[in-house]
Biopython code that builds the backbone (N, CA, C, O; Angstrom):
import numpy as np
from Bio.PDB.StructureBuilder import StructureBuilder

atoms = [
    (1, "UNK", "N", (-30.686, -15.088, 141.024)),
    (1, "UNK", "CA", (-31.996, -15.683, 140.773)),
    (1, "UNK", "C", (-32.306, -15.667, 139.273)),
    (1, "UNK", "O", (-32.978, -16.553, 138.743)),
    (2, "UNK", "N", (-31.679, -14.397, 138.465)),
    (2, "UNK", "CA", (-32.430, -14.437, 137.496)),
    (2, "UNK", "C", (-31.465, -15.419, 136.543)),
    (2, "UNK", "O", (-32.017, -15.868, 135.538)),
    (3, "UNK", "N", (-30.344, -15.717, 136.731)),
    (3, "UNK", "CA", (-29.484, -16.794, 136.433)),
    (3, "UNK", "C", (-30.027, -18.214, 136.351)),
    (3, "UNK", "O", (-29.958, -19.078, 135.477)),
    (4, "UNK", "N", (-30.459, -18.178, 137.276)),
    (4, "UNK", "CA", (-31.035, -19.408, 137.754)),
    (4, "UNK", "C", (-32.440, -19.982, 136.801)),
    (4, "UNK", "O", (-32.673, -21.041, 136.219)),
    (5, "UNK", "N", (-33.256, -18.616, 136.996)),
    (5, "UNK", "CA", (-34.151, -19.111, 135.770)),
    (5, "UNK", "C", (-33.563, -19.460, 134.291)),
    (5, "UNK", "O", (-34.090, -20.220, 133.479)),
    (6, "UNK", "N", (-32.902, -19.064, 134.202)),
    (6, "UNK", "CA", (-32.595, -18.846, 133.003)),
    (6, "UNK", "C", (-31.697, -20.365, 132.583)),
    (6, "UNK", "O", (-31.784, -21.118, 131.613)),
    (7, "UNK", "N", (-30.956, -20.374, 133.632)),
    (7, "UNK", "CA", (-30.527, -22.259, 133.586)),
    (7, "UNK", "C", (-31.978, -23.055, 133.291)),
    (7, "UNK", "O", (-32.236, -23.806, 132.350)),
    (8, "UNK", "N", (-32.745, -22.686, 134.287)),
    (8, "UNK", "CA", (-33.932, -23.779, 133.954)),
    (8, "UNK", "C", (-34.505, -23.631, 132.642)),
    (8, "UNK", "O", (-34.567, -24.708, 132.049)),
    (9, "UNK", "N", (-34.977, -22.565, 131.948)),
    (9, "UNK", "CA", (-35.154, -22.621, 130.708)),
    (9, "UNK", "C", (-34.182, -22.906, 129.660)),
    (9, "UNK", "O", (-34.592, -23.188, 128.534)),
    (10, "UNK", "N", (-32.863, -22.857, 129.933)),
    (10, "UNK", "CA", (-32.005, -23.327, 128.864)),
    (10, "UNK", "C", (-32.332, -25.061, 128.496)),
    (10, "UNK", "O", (-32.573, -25.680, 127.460)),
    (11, "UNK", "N", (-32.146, -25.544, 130.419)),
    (11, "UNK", "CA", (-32.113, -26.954, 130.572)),
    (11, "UNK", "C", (-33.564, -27.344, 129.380)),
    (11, "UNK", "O", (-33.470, -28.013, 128.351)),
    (12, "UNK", "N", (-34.703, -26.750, 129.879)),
    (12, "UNK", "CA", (-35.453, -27.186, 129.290)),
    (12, "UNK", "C", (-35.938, -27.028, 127.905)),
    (12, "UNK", "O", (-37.090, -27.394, 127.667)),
    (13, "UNK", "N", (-35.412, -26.669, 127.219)),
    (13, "UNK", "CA", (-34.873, -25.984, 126.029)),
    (13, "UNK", "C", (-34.180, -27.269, 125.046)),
    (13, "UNK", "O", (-34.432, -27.673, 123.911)),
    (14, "UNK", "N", (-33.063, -27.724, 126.232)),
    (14, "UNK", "CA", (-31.889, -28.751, 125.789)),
    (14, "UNK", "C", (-32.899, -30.018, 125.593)),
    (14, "UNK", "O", (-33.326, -30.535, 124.560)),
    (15, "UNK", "N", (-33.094, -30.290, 126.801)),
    (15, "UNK", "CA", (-34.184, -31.719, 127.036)),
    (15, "UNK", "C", (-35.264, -31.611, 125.658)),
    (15, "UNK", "O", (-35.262, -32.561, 124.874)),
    (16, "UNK", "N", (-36.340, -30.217, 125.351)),
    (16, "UNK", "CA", (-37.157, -31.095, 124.388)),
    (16, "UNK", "C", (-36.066, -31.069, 122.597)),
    (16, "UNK", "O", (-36.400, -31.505, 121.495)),
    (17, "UNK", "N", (-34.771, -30.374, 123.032)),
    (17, "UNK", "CA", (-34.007, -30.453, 121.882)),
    (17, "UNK", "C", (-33.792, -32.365, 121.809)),
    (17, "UNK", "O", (-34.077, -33.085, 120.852)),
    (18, "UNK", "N", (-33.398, -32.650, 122.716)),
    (18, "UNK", "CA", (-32.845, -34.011, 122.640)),
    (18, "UNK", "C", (-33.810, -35.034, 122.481)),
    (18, "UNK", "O", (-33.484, -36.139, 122.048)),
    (19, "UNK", "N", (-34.902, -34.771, 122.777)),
    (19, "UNK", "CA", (-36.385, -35.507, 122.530)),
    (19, "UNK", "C", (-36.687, -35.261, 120.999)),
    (19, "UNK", "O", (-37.100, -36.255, 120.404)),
    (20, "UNK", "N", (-36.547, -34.087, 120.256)),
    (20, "UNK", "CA", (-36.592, -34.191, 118.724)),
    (20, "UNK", "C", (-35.353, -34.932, 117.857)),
    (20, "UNK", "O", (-35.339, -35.605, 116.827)),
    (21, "UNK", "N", (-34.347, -34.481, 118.769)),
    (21, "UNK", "CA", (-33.387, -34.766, 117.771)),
    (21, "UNK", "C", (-33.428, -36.574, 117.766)),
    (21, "UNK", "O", (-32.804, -37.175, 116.892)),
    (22, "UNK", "N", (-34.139, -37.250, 118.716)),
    (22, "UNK", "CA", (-34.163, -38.743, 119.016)),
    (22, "UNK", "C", (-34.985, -38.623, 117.961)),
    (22, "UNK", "O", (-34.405, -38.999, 116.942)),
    (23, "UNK", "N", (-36.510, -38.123, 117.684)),
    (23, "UNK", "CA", (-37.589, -38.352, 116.883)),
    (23, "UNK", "C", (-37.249, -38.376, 115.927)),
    (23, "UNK", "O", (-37.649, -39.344, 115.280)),
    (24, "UNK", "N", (-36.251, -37.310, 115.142)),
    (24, "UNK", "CA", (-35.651, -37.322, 114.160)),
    (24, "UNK", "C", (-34.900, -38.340, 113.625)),
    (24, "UNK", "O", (-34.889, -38.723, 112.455)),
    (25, "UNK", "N", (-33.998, -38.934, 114.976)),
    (25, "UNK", "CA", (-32.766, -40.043, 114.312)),
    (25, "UNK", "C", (-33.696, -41.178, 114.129)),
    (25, "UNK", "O", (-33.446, -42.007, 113.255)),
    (26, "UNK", "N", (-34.835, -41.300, 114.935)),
    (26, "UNK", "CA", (-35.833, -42.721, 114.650)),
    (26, "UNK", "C", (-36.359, -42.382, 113.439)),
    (26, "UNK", "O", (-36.242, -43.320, 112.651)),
    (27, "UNK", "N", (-36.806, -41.574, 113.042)),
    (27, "UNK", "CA", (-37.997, -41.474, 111.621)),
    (27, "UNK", "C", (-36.519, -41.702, 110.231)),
    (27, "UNK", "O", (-36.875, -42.188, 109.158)),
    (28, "UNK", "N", (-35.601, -41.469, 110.338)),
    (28, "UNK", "CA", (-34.447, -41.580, 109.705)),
    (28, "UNK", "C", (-34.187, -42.745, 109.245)),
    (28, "UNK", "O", (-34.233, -43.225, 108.112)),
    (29, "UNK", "N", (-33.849, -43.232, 110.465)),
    (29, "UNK", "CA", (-33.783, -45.459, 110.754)),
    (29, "UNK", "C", (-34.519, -45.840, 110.282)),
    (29, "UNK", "O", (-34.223, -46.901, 109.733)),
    (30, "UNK", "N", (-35.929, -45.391, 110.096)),
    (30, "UNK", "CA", (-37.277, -45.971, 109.770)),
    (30, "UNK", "C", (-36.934, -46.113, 107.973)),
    (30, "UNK", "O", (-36.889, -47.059, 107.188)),
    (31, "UNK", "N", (-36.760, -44.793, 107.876)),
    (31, "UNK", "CA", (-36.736, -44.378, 106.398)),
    (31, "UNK", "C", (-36.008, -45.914, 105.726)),
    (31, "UNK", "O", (-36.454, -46.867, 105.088)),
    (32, "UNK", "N", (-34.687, -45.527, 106.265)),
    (32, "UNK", "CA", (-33.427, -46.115, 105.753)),
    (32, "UNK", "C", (-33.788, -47.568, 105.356)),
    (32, "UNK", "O", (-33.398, -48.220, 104.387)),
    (33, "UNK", "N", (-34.457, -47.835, 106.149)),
    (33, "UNK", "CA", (-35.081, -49.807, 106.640)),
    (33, "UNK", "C", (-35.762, -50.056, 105.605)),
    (33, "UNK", "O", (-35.614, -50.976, 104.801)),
    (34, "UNK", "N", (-36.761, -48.965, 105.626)),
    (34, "UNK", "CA", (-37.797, -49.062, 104.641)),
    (34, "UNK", "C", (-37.289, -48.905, 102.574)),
    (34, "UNK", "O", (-37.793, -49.253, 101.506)),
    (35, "UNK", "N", (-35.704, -47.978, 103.166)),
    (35, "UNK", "CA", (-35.292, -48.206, 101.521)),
    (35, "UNK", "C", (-34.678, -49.443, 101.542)),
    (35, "UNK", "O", (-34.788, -50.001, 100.450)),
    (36, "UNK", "N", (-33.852, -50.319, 102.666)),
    (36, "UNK", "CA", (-33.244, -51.244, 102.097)),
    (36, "UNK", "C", (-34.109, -52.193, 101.609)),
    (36, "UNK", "O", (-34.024, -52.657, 100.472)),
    (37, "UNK", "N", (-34.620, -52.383, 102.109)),
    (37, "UNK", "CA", (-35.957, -53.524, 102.110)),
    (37, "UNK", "C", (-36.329, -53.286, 100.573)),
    (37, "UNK", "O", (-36.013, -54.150, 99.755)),
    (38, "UNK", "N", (-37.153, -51.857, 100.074)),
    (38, "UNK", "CA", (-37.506, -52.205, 98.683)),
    (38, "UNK", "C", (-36.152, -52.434, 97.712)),
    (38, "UNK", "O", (-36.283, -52.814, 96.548)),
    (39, "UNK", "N", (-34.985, -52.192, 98.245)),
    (39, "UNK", "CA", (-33.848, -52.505, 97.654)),
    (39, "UNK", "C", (-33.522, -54.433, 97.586)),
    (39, "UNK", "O", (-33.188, -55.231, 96.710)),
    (40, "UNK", "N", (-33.835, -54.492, 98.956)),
    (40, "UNK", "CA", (-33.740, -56.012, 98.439)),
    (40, "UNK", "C", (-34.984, -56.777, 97.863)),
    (40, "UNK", "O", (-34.799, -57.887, 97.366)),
    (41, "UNK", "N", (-35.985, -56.345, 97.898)),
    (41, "UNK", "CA", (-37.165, -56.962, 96.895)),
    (41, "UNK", "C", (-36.785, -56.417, 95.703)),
    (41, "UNK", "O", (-36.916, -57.410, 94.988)),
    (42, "UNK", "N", (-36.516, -55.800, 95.189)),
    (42, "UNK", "CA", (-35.829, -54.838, 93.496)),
    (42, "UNK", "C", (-34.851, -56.031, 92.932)),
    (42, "UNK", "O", (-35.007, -56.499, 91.804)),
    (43, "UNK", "N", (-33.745, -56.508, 93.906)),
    (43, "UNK", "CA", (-32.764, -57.299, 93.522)),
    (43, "UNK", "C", (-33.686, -58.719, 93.261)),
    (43, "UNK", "O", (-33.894, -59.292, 92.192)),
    (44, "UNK", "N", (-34.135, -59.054, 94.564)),
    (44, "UNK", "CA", (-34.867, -60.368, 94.637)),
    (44, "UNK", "C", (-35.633, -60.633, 93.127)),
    (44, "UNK", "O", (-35.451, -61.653, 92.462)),
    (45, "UNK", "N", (-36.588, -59.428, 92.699)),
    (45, "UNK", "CA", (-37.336, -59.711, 91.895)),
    (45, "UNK", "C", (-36.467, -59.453, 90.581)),
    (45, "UNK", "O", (-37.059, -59.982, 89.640)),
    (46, "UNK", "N", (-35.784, -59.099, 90.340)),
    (46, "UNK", "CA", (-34.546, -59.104, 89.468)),
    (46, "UNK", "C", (-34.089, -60.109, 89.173)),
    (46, "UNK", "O", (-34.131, -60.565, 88.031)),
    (47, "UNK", "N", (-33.443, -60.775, 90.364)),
    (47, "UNK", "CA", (-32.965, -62.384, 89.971)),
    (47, "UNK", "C", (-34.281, -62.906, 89.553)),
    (47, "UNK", "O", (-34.337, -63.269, 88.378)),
    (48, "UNK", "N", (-35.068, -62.991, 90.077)),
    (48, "UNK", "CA", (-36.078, -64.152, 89.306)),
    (48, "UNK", "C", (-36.394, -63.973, 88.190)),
    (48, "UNK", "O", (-36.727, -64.958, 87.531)),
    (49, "UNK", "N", (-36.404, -62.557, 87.535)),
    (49, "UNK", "CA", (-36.303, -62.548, 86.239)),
    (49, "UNK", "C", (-35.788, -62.723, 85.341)),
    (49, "UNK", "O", (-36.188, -62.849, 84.183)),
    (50, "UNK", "N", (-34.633, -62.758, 85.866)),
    (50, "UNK", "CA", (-33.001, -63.550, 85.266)),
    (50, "UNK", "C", (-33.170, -64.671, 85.051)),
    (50, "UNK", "O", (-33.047, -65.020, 83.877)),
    (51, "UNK", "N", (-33.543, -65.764, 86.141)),
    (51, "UNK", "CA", (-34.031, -66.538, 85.960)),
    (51, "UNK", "C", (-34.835, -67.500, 84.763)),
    (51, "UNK", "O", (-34.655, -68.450, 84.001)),
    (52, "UNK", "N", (-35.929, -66.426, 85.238)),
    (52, "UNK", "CA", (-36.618, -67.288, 84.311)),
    (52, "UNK", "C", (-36.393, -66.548, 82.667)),
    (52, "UNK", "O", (-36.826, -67.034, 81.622)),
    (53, "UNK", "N", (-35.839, -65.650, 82.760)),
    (53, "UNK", "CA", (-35.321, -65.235, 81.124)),
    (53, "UNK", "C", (-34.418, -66.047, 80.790)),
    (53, "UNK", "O", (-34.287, -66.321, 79.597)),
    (54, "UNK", "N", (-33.618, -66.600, 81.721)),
    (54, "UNK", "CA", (-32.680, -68.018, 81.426)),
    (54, "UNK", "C", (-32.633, -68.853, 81.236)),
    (54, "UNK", "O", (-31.702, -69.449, 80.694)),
    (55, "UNK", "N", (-34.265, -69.516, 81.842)),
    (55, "UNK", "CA", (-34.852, -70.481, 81.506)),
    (55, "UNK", "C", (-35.725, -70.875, 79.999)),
    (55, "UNK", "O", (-35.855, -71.888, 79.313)),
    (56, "UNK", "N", (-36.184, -69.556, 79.947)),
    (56, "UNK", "CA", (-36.454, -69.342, 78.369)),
    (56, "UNK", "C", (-35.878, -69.450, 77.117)),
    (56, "UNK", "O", (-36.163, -70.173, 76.163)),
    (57, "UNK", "N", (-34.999, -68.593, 77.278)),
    (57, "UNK", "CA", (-33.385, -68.710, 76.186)),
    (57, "UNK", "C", (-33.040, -70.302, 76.346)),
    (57, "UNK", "O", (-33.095, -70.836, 75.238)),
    (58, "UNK", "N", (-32.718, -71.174, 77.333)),
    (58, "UNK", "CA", (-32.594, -72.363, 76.960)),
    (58, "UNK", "C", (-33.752, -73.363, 76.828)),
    (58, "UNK", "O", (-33.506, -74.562, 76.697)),
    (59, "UNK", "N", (-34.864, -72.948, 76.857)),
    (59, "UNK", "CA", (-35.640, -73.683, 76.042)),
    (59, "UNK", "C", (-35.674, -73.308, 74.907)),
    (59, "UNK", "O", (-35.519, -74.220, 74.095)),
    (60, "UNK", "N", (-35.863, -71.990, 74.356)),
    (60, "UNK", "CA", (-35.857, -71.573, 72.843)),
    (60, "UNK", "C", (-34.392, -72.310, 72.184)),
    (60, "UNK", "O", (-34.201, -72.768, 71.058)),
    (61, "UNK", "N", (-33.922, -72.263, 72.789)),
    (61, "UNK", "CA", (-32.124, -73.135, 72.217)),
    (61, "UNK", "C", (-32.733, -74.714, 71.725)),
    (61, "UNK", "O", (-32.620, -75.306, 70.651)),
    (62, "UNK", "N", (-33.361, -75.063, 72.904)),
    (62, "UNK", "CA", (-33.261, -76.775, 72.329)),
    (62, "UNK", "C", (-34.773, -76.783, 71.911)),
    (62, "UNK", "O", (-35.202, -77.936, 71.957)),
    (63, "UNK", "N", (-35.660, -75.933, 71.544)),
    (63, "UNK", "CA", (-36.763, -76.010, 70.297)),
    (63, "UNK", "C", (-35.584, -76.083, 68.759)),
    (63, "UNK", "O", (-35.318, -76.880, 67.859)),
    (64, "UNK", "N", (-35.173, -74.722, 69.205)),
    (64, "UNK", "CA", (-34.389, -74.713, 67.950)),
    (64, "UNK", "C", (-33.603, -75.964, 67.777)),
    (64, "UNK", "O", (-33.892, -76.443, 66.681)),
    (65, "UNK", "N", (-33.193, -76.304, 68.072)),
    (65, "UNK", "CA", (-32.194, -78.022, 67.567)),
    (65, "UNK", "C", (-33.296, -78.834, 67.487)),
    (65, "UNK", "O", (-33.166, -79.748, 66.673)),
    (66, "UNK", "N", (-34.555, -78.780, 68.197)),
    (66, "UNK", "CA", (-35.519, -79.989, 67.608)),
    (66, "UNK", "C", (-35.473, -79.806, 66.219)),
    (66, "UNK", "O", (-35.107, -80.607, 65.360)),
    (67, "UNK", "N", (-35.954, -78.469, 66.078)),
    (67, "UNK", "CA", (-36.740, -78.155, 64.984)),
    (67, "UNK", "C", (-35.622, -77.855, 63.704)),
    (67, "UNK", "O", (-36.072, -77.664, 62.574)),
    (68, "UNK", "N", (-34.587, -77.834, 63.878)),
    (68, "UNK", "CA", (-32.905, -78.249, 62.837)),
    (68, "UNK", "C", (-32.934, -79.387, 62.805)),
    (68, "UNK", "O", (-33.017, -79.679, 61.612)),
    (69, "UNK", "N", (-32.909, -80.684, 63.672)),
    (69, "UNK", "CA", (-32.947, -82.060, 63.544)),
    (69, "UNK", "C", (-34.429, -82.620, 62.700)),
    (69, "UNK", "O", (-34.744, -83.567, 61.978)),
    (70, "UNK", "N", (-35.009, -81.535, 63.224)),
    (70, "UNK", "CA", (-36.490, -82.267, 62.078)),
    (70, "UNK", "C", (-36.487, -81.767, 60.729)),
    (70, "UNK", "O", (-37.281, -82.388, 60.023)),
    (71, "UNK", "N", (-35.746, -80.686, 60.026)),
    (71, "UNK", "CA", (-35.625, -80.355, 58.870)),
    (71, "UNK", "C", (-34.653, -81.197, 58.673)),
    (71, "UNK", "O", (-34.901, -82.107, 57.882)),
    (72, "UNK", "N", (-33.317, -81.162, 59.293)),
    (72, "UNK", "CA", (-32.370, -81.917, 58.648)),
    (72, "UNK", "C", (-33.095, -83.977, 58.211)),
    (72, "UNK", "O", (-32.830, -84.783, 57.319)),
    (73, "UNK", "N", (-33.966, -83.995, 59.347)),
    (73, "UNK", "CA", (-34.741, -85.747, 59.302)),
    (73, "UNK", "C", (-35.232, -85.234, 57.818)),
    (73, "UNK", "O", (-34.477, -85.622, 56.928)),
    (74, "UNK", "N", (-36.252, -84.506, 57.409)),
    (74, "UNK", "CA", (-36.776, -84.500, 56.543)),
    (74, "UNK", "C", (-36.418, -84.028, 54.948)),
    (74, "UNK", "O", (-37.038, -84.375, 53.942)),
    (75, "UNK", "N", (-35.304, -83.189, 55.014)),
    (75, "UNK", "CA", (-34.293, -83.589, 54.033)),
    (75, "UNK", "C", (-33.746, -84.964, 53.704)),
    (75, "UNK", "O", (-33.883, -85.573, 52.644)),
    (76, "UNK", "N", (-33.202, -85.286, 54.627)),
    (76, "UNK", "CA", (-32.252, -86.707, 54.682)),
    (76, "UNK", "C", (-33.520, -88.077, 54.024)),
    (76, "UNK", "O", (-33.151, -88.968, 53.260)),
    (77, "UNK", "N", (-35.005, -87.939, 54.544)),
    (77, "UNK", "CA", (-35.891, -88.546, 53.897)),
    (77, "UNK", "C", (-36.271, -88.366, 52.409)),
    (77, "UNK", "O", (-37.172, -89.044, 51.916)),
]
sb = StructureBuilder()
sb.init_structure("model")
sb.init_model(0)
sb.init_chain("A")
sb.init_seg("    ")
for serial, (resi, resn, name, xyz) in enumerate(atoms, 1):
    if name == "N":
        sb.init_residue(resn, " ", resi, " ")
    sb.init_atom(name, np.array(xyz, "f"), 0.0, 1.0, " ", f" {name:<3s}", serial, name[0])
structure = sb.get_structure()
């Protein structure tokens, strides 16, 4: 008998073990999701800054050749 209890408290012992250790592996998953995610907004917003820093640099490029073609016009005048 006293075996017996003692199974039942192990069992139940095991069971709310396996009920945390689930709570645990979910709040984990959660975590993980939640880093990839600001990982891919980090990249996302990265490229667009690339972007448009790329877009900049080649506009500053062809100001600059306006503004060489308009000294060179106004020499040449």
């Amino acid at each position: 008998k006293l075996l017996l209890e003692r199974l039942k408290t192990v069992e139940a012992e095991n069971s709310s073990l396996v009920l945390e250790n689930e709570q645990q592996r979910q709040l984990c998953e959660n975590c993980h999701d939640d880093i990839a995610h600001q990982v891919v907004q980090a990249l996302l917003a990265q490229k667009v800054n690339t972007v448009y820093t790329s877009d900049k640099c080649h506009d500053s490029g062809i100001q600059d050749i306006s503004v060489d073609a308009y000294h060179t016009f106004l020499a040449d005048s």
